[in-house]
C-alpha positions in Angstrom: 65.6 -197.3 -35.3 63.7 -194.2 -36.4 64.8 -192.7 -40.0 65.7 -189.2 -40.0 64.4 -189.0 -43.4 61.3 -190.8 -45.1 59.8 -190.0 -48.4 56.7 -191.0 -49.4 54.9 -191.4 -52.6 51.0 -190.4 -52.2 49.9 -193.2 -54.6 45.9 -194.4 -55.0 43.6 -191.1 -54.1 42.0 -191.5 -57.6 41.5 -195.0 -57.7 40.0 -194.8 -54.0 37.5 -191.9 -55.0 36.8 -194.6 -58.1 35.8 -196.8 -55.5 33.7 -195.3 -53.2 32.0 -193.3 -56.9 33.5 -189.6 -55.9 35.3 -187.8 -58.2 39.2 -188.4 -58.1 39.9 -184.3 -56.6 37.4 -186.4 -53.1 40.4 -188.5 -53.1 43.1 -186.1 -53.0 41.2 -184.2 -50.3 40.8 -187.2 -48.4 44.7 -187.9 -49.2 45.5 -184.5 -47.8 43.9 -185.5 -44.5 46.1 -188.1 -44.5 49.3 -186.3 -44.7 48.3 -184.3 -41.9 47.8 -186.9 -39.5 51.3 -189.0 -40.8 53.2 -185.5 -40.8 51.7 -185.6 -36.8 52.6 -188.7 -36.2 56.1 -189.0 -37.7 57.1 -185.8 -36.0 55.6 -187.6 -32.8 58.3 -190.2 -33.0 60.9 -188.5 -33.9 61.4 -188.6 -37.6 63.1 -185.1 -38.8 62.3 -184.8 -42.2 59.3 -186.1 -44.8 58.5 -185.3 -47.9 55.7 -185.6 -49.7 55.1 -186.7 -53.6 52.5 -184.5 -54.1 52.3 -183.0 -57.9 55.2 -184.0 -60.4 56.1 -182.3 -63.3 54.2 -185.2 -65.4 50.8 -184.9 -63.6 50.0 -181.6 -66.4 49.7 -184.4 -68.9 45.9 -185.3 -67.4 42.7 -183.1 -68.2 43.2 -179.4 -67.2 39.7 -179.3 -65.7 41.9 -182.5 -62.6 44.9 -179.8 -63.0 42.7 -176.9 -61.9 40.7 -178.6 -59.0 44.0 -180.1 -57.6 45.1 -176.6 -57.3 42.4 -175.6 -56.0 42.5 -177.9 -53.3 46.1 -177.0 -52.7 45.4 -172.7 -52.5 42.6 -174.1 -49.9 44.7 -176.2 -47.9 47.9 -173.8 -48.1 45.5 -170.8 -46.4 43.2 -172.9 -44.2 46.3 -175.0 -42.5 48.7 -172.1 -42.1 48.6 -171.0 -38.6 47.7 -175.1 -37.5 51.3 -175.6 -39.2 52.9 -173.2 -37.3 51.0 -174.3 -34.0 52.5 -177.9 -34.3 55.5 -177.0 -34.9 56.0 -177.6 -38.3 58.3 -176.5 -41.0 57.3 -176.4 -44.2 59.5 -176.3 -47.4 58.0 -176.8 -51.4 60.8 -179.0 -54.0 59.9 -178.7 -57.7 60.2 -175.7 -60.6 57.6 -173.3 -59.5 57.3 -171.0 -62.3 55.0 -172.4 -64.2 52.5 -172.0 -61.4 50.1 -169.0 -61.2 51.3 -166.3 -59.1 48.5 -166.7 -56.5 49.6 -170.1 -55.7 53.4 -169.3 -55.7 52.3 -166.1 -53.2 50.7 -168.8 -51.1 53.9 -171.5 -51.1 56.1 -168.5 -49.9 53.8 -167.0 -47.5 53.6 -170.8 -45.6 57.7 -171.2 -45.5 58.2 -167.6 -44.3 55.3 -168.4 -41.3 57.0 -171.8 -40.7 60.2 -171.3 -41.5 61.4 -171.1 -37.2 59.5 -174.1 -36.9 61.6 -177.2 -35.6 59.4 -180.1 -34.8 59.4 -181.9 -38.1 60.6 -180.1 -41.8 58.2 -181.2 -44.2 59.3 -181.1 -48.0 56.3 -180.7 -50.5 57.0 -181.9 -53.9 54.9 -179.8 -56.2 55.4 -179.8 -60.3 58.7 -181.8 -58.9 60.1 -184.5 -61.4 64.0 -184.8 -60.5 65.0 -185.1 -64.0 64.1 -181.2 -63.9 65.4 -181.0 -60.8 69.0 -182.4 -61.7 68.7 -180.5 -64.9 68.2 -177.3 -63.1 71.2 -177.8 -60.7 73.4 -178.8 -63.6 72.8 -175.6 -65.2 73.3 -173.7 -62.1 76.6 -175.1 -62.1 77.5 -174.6 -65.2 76.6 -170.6 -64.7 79.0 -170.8 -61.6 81.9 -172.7 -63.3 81.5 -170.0 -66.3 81.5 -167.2 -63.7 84.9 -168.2 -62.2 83.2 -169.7 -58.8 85.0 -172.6 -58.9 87.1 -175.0 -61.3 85.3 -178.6 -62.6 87.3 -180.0 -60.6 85.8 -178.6 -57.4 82.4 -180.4 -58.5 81.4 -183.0 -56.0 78.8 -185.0 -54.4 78.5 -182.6 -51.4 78.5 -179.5 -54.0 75.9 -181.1 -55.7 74.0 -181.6 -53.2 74.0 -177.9 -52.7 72.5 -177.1 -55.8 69.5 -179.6 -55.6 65.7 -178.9 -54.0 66.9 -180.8 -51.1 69.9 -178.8 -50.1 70.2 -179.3 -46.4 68.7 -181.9 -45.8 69.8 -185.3 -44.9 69.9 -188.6 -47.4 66.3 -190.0 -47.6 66.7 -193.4 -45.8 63.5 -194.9 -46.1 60.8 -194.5 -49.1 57.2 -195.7 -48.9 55.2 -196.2 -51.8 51.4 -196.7 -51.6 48.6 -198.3 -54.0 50.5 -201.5 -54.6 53.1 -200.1 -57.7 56.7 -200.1 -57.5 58.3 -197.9 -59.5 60.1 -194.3 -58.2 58.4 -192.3 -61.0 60.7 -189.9 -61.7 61.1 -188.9 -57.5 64.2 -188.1 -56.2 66.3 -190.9 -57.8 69.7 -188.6 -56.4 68.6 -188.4 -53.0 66.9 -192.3 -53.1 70.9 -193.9 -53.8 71.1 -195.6 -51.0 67.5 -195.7 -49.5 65.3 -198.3 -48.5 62.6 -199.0 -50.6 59.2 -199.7 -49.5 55.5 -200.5 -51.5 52.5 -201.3 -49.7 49.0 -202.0 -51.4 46.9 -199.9 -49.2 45.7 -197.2 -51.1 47.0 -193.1 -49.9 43.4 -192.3 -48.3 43.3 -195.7 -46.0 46.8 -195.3 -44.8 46.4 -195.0 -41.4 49.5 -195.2 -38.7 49.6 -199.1 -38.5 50.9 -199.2 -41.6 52.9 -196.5 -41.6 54.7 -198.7 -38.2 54.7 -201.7 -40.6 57.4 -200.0 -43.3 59.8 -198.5 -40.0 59.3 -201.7 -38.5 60.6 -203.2 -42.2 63.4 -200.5 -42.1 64.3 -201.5 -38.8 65.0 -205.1 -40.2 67.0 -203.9 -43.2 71.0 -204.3 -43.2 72.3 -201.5 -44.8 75.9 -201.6 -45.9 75.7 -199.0 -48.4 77.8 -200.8 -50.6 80.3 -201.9 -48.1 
């Protein structure tokens, strides 16, 4: 069976640059190479929707002159893989609190969704200064504004409405989520949507995953039972 939904934590590029002696921003480059071909292949096979751990809301924490070459990077990738985006088909959407980005890269994000946004082959979510703490934070607040406003009573608050209010609205539970570079923790990444997911960690560093092993964690989804609680 083929999840609709697989997220993926892009875990290792530093520690592969570290390797091979390139600078850790080599190994995010390389990543992003990476995400292309899995984003190919997952839309291949039928997979509707991935998203993408790329930037959380914690990464500021390291040395601004990393914080300014991964953005860097990201303005390169975001105007250089526009039109191959929209030639394959995809559709492109960015999760996280963009405001504390510069207003160059926010002009980019916006100018990639409203190119893709008719696209239908596969809807790729990019996580970028995403930590869902913020993120549930934010939709509580939203909520609160509504309930103040008169949209709707407490009461009305469910797990649908919710849903509505989150970076993921519209999009279907994450059922599968693979995490690379041999740790196992969710690190702050979706931990609503992730409830009921499968969980999956592989050793193989971001930059040498290769299709094979992205088969090996459907192929362990495929032998999961999952009762959701039932």
């Amino acid at each position: 069976m083929i999840p609709k939904h697989i997220a993926i934590i892009l875990d290792g590029n530093g520690r592969w640059a570290q390797n091979k002696g390139l600078s850790s921003i080599e190994g995010h480059r390389k990543g992003a190479e990476v995400v292309e071909d899995i984003t190919e292949y997952a839309r291949d096979i039928g997979v509707s929707h991935l998203t993408f751990y790329a930037f959380s809301t914690e990464n500021w924490k390291r040395i601004p002159s990393w914080v300014s070459d991964y953005f860097k990077l990201l303005a390169f990738f975001l105007k250089s893989k526009k039109d191959k985006l929209v030639k394959e088909n995809v559709k492109v959407t960015f999760i996280g609190d963009r405001s504390p980005l510069h207003p160059d890269i926010q002009k980019l994000m916006i100018d990639v969704e409203n190119a893709t946004k008719h696209c239908h082959g596969i809807h790729v979510l990019k996580a970028i200064n995403y930590g869902s703490h913020d993120e549930i934070i934010r939709a509580t607040r939203m909520i609160a504004t509504d309930v103040q406003g008169g949209v709707f009573e407490p009461s009305a608050i469910t797990n649908e409405l919710f849903n509505q209010y989150l970076d993921t609205k519209g999009t279907p539970p994450v059922d599968l989520l693979i995490r690379t570079s041999g740790e196992k923790r969710l690190s702050n990444f979706l931990l609503w949507q992730l409830a009921y997911s499968e969980l999956v960690f592989t050793d193989v560093l971001w930059p040498d995953f290769r299709r094979s092993d992205f088969d090996f964690a459907l192929s362990e989804f495929s032998n999961r039972k999952r009762t959701f609680g039932g």
